[in-house]
C-alpha positions, 0 to 999 in steps of 0.5 A: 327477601324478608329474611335478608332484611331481618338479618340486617336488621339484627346484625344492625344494617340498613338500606340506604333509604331505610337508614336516613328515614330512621334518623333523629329529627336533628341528625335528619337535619344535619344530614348533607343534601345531595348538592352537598354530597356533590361539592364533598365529592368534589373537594380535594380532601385530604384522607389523613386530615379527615381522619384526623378530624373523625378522631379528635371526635369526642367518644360520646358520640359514638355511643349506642345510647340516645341522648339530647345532644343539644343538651349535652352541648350547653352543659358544657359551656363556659360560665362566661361566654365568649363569641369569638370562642363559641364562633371558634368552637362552632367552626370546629363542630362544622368540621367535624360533621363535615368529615362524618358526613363525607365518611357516611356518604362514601361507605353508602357509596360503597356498599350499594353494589354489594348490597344489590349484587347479593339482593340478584343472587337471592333472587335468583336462588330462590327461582332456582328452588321452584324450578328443583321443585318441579322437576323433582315432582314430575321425576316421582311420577314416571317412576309410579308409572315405570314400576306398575308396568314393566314388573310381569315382562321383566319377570318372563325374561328372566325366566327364559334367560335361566332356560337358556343357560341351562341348555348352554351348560349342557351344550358345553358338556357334550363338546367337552365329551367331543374335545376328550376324543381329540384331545391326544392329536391336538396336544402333539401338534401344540409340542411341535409349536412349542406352545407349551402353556398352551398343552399343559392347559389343555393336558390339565383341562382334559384331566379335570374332564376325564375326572368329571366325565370318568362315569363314561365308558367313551373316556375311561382310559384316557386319564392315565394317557393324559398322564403320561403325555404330561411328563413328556411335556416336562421333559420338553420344557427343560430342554427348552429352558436351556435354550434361553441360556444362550440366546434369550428370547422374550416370547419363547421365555414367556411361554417356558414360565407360564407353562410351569406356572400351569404345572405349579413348579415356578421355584423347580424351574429356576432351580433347573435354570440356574444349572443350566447357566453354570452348564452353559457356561462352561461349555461355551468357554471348553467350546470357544478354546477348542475351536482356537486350538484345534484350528491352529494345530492344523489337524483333527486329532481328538486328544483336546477335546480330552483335555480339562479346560485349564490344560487345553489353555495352554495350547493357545499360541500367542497369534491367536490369543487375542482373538481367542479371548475376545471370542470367548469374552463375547461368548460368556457376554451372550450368557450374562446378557441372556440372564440378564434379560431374564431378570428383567422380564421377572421384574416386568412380569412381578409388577403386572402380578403385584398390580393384580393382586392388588385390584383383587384376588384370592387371598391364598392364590397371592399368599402363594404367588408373593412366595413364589415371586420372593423365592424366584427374586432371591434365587436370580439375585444370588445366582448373580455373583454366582455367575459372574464368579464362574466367569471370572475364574474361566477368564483367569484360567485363559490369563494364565494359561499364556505368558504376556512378557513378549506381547507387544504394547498394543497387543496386551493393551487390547487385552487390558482393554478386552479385561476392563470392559468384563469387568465393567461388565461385571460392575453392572452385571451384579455390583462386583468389584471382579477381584478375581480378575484384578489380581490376575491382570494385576500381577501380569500387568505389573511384570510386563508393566516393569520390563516395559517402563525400563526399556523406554527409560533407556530408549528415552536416554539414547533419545536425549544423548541423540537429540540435537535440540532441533524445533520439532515442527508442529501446529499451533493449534497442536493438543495432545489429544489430537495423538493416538495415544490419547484417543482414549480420552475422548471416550472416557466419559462413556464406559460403554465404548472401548478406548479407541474403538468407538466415539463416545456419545452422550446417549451412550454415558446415560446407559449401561452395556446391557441395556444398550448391547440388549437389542443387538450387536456386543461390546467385545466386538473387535472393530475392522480399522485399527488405528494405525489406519487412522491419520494424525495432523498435528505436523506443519509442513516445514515448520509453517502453516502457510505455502509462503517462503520462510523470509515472509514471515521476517519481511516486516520486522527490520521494516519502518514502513509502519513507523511514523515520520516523528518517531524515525527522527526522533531516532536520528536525534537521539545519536546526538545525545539531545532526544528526551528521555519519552521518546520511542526508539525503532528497537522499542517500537520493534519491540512492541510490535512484537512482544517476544522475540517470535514469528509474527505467523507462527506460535506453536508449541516448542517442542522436541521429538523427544519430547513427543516421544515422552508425551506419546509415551504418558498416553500410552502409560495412561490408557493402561492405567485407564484400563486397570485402575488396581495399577495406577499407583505404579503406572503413576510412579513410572510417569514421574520417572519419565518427567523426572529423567526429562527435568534432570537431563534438561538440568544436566545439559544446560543448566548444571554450573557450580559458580552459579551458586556462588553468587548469592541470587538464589537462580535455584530455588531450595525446592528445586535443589531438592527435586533434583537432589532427590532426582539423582538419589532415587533414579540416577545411576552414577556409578555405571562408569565408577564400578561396572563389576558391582557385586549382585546385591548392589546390581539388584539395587541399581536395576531401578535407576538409569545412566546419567545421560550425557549431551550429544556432540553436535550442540554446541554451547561455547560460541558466542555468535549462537549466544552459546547454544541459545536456540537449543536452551531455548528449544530444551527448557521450554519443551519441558515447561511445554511438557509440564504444561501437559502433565497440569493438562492431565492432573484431573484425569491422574487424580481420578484414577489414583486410590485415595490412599496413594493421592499424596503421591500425586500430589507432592510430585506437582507440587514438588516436581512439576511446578519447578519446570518453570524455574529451570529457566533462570539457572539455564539462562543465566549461564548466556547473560554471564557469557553474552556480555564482556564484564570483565573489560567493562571493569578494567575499563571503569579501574582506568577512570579517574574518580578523584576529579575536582569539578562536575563533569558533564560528559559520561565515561567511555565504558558507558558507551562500550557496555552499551554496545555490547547490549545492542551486539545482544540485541542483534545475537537475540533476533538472529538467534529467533529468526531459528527459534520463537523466543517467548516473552518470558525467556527474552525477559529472564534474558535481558533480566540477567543481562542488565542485573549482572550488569548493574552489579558489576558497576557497583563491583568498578564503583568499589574497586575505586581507590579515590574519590571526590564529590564530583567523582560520586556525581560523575558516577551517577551521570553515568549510570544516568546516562546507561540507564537512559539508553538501556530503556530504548532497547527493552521493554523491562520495568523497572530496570534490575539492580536499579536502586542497587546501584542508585543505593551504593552511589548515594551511599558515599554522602551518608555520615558516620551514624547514618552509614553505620545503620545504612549498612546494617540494613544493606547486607545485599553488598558484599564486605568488600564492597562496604569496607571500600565504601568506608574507606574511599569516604575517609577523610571527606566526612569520615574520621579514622576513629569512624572509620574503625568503628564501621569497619568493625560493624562490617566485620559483625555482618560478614563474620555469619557468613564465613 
């Protein structure tokens, strides 16, 4: 305790109690009372004002230095005293030993429980040394007891303990002399065991006792006995090694490799083994194709077994191939995996080696053992490749010992698939890209790849010369994936498993084929339900997934049942003329009801069964190129020719028309006038009707391309009832905007496959190809709206107007009404025509988009065959546009209308003056020559001079002359 407070001392700390009785006389004065301290406590005070206050203190009284404060204070006193300021500077001083004294009474506050917190811990501290104290001086004195008198016992023991191990030693030499009399008996039945670490140990025990004991006539002749039992046991051992080759088993292998430890031949044992492995492979693969062939001979004649193995392959038939190769797939599979299970355990038992040698051995015993190790570790890492070679060059041998031409697609697709997983096999077995086998299946792929690709190209074109056009019935919740042919998507993620075979599993991607085939079971098992027994689901039954009659799915649409009462009589009103503009006619009300022209319960893909043929065909293309990823490239190419003579027939059926161009609308874009252009070049043949006796070079040439196809005749495109074959545009284009679709669908998978090299391909055949299906929309289409509508009559009947009127008219023309009809006649057509065929909302807008366009075009076509007319006339005009527009708005949904401000553009144009519509028509080059000149000339003489006239002429003539 005294040093505690002599620290304090030094380091200027003080109790609370000590420090108020060091104090001054005049501090001790100044010192708050407790009442004080309470009311301070007690006074909200602002800690920022305290503060303050504490630092407006003068520094000298803060000083260590004593000095007479009271001294100090009148010293600084004015010569002339003042009693408001000294009362002024009086309140001041108070303040400020207010504010110390609060400060002073909160830090003792504070600082109290630490001090008596840490005044506990020394005492305690110091109790706590006495009791050390004591303990430590009973300790010293049991152990002067201990010592004095257990040191004479101690010592007796330790004298009968070395008596007794002396006869022990003698006890072990007389049963080692035993043992040696036995031992010849003993070693044979431990052979018959196959405990063969433990006959070498004892075999090497004897021959160190034999050699200690040699001066025995009882043992004499046993050591050049125990000699020759040793070399038996080698002999033994070999044969057992090779076992392992086959059929790996952990304990049978544990007991080979300790007992050549025991014989200190590690590294001769994996010599040994490595050739057995090499042996064991080639007579499992002689032994595999001998049984297949000599069982489809049907005799027992031994000429095969004669035969070198690349012979005898070539008497395996083709019905028996696929099993051939697969049993000769699991044979070679039983090998590599017993070698690989081998590895294994020498990694495993390297590591329990390492951890030993670390805990502490002999310095040359883990010299020589982490030689043997690397030695053992380097010999199995190049047998590796080593292995995998003579496998790939004993598969490749059976490849070509068959011709696969006449194979079936299924069956060479198995082969591929057997193929993909060897050499999967092999990627694991020892990183290798199995060159071998890929340039074998490679060359067999592509020569039954190209005969393959080019029959379905001409089985494709007698499809679509067949086909009818006709809504291939499929669920909406149709998806490829539910086909066969893609079955082997669903599996890709898990290498493991082949396509088609087995369903994938997470588990089963995280893991390897050896270790998940370690335990049991082979990856080239051939499965007993092929999938022809499997069922696809993807047809609904009469085109409808429900038992109802087909008018169900119409009953409601010509209904008003759900139609409010203002609404049916605004429809009435509106044949008056006087209905607003706002108001909603059934047409639209139907129209909302149902956004595109389709069945309420049904929206299922449009497609064709030509169109699933092409779709089963890329899945079959696929899981090919799945399987062989060296050909992806040519399986990638053939699936573009497919889409592409898909696009080009749908083209050439439905959407080839010469005067389409003609009109200036750009329907085809440059990019799709290139693919097809491109289309044609490369894959269309066009001179099979032309020159059928070509000459052989020119045959050689056109041996890649196919006829162009041509359409069935039962499509009918000319009557107008059916709007010219609509259903069957519509079921043609959108099957292959269905089929575009899928093709987007299988990008990712496309691009995975393909060599980086040969992406571009892939990639400015989407960009280039596929993206353009979409745009076949508005050629095909356009032909319909061109024919759906009568423009002709509507333009001789806007020549029979007269234009040249003298007063505003208030009634529109009769053309008006008869082009309306017209629409509503196309209205009608089109929801017959969807009553066959769901119609999407994107084709009934191209649709009504064309209509209303080459409508509104041939009004400014009417306007500008006008030879006369007046302001009233112009006025009459817009009335009538007005007038069209107002009731064409009822029947569509389109905004804004097409061709609106064409038309609305031309009308207002007839009021412009000469400069105005010399710059209007430089800046309008979307009218025709005609159209402007008729423009001039019909303005001539209202607003426009002669002199005018020729001028603007000329302008119009500066604009088309480009053109010609």
């Amino acid at each position: 305790m005294q040093k505690i407070k002599s620290l304090m001392a030094r380091q200027g700390l003080k109790s609370p109690q000590d420090g108020v009785g060091e104090l001054s006389p005049i501090e001790n004065l100044r010192l708050p009372s407790k009442e004080e301290l309470r009311e301070l406590r007690e006074q909200p005070i602002d800690p920022q004002a305290q503060q303050e206050i504490i630092n407006s203190i003068e520094d000298v009284y803060f000083s260590t230095d004593s000095f007479d404060i009271v001294k100090y204070e009148m010293e600084k006193l004015p010569p002339i005293l003042n009693l408001q300021d000294l009362e002024a500077y009086r309140d001041k001083l108070k303040q400020q030993q207010a504010a110390v004294s609060k400060k002073v009474a909160d830090l003792i506050l504070e600082k109290q429980p630490a001090y008596v917190k840490e005044l506990e811990r020394v005492t305690s501290l110091q109790t706590g040394l006495q009791l050390a104290t004591v303990m430590c001086t009973n300790g010293r004195r049991h152990l002067n007891i201990a010592k004095e008198g257990f040191t004479q016992a101690s010592l007796g023991l330790l004298a009968n303990q070395r008596k007794r191990q002396l006869l022990v030693g003698l006890l072990k030499s007389l049963r080692t002399i035993k043992t040696l009399q036995r031992t010849d008996v003993r070693l044979s039945e431990m052979l018959e065991e196959e405990d063969y670490p433990g006959a070498i140990q004892l075999c090497l025990e004897c021959q160190q006792a034999a050699s200690t004991f040699r001066h025995y006539s009882c043992i004499s002749e046993l050591d050049s006995k125990l000699q020759d039992t040793l070399e038996q046991i080698e002999e033994q051992l070999d044969v057992a090694l090779s076992k392992i080759c086959k059929n790996f088993d952990v304990a049978h292998y544990t007991k080979v490799q300790q007992a050549y430890r025991l014989l200190g031949k590690t590294q001769t044992a994996m010599d040994q083994l490595h050739m057995h492995f090499t042996q064991a492979i080639h007579n499992t693969v002689f032994q595999v194709v001998l049984g297949y062939v000599e069982l489809c001979a049907g005799n027992t004649d031994t000429k095969f077994q004669k035969l070198q193995y690349k012979d005898l392959c070539t008497h395996v038939t083709t019905d028996s191939y696929i099993p051939c190769l697969a049993d000769l797939c699991k044979a070679l599979w039983e090998v590599m995996l017993s070698y690989y299970r081998t590895m294994e355990w020498h990694e495993a038992h390297d590591n329990e080696d390492t951890t030993r040698v670390a805990e502490g051995s002999g310095t040359a015993d883990s010299e020589e053992s982490n030689f043997d190790r690397n030695y053992v570790k380097k010999k199995l890492e190049h047998g590796l490749s080593r292995i995998w070679q003579d496998v790939q060059l004993k598969v490749k041998t059976y490849l070509f010992g068959t011709d696969m031409s006449t194979f079936k697609y299924d069956d060479f697709i198995f082969v591929l698939d057997i193929i993909s997983r060897l050499m999967q096999v092999g990627e694991e077995f020892c990183g290798s890209k199995s060159e071998v086998l890929q340039e074998s299946i490679r060359k067999q792929s592509i020569n039954y790849f190209k005969n393959y690709h080019r029959t379905r190209l001409d089985e494709l074109r007698m499809f679509l010369e067949n086909e009818t056009w006709e809504l291939c019935p499929v669920k909406s919740s149709f998806s490829i994936l539910q086909l066969h042919e893609f079955k082997f998507m669903e599996q890709s993620r898990s290498p493991s498993v082949s396509p088609s075979k087995q369903p994938a599993t997470a588990a089963a991607a995280a893991t390897t084929l050896f270790e998940q085939y370690s335990s049991g079971g082979n990856p080239f098992e051939i499965q007993a339900n092929s999938k022809d027994e499997e069922s696809e689901d993807v047809l609904a039954s009469n085109g409808y997934e429900s038992d109802e009659p087909e008018k169900s799915a119409y009953q409601d649409y010509d209904s008003d049942s759900d139609v409010p009462e203002e609404l049916k009589r605004d429809y009435v009103d509106e044949q008056t003329g006087d209905i607003p503009v706002k108001s909603v006619s059934r047409e639209t009300l139907r129209s909302r009801k149902k956004s595109d022209y389709s069945l309420n319960k049904v929206n299922a893909p449009i497609l064709t069964n030509t169109t699933l043929n092409v779709i089963r065909l890329v899945g079959k293309y696929m899981q090919m190129m799945s399987m062989l990823k060296p050909i992806a490239f040519d399986v990638v190419h053939f699936l573009s020719q497919l889409f592409d003579y898909y696009l080009y027939a749908i083209y050439t059926f439905f959407g080839r028309n010469d005067s389409l161009e003609s009109t200036g609308l750009g329907l085809s874009s440059s990019r799709l006038r290139t693919t097809l252009n491109r289309i044609q070049e490369s894959l269309i043949d066009l001179e099979v009707c032309i020159d059928p006796t070509g000459s052989l070079t020119a045959g050689e040439e056109r041996k890649e391309k196919v006829p162009s196809p041509h359409l069935s005749h039962l499509v009918v495109l000319t009557s107008g009832d059916t709007l010219y074959g609509l259903a069957e545009r519509v079921v043609a284009t959108e099957s292959l905007v269905f089929l575009a679709e899928q093709f987007e669908f299988l990008q990712p998978h496309l691009d995975a496959v393909m060599p980086a090299v040969k992406k571009p391909f892939l990639q400015q055949f989407y960009s280039q190809t596929v993206s353009t299906a979409s745009e076949l929309r508005k050629p095909i289409y356009w032909i319909v709206a061109g024919k759906a509508i009568d423009y002709e009559q509507m333009l001789l009947m806007m020549a029979s107007v007269k234009w040249d009127v003298k007063e505003i008219m208030s009634q529109h023309n009769v053309y008006v009404d008869t082009l309306l009809k017209e629409f509503e006649q196309f209205n009608r057509r089109l929801t017959e025509v969807s009553r066959r065929v769901r119609i999407p909302l994107p084709v009934s807008n191209i649709l009504w988009e064309h209509c209303i366009r080459l409508a509104n075009r041939t009004i400014v076509e009417g306007y500008a065959n006008v030879k006369k007319c007046s302001n009233e006339g112009r006025a009459l005009m817009q009335l009538d546009f007005q007038q069209f527009l107002m009731k064409l708005e009822k029947l569509t949904d389109i905004r804004p209308i097409p061709d609106k401000e064409f038309v609305e553009t031309y009308i207002k144009a007839y009021y412009l003056t000469e400069n105005d519509m010399e710059r209007w028509i430089k800046e309008h080059r979307e009218y025709s020559s005609k159209q402007l000149t008729n423009l001039v000339n019909v303005c001539l003489g209202s607003h426009i001079n002669k002199k005018a006239r020729q001028k603007l002429l000329a302008a119009i003539d500066d604009i088309d002359r480009p053109k010609r």
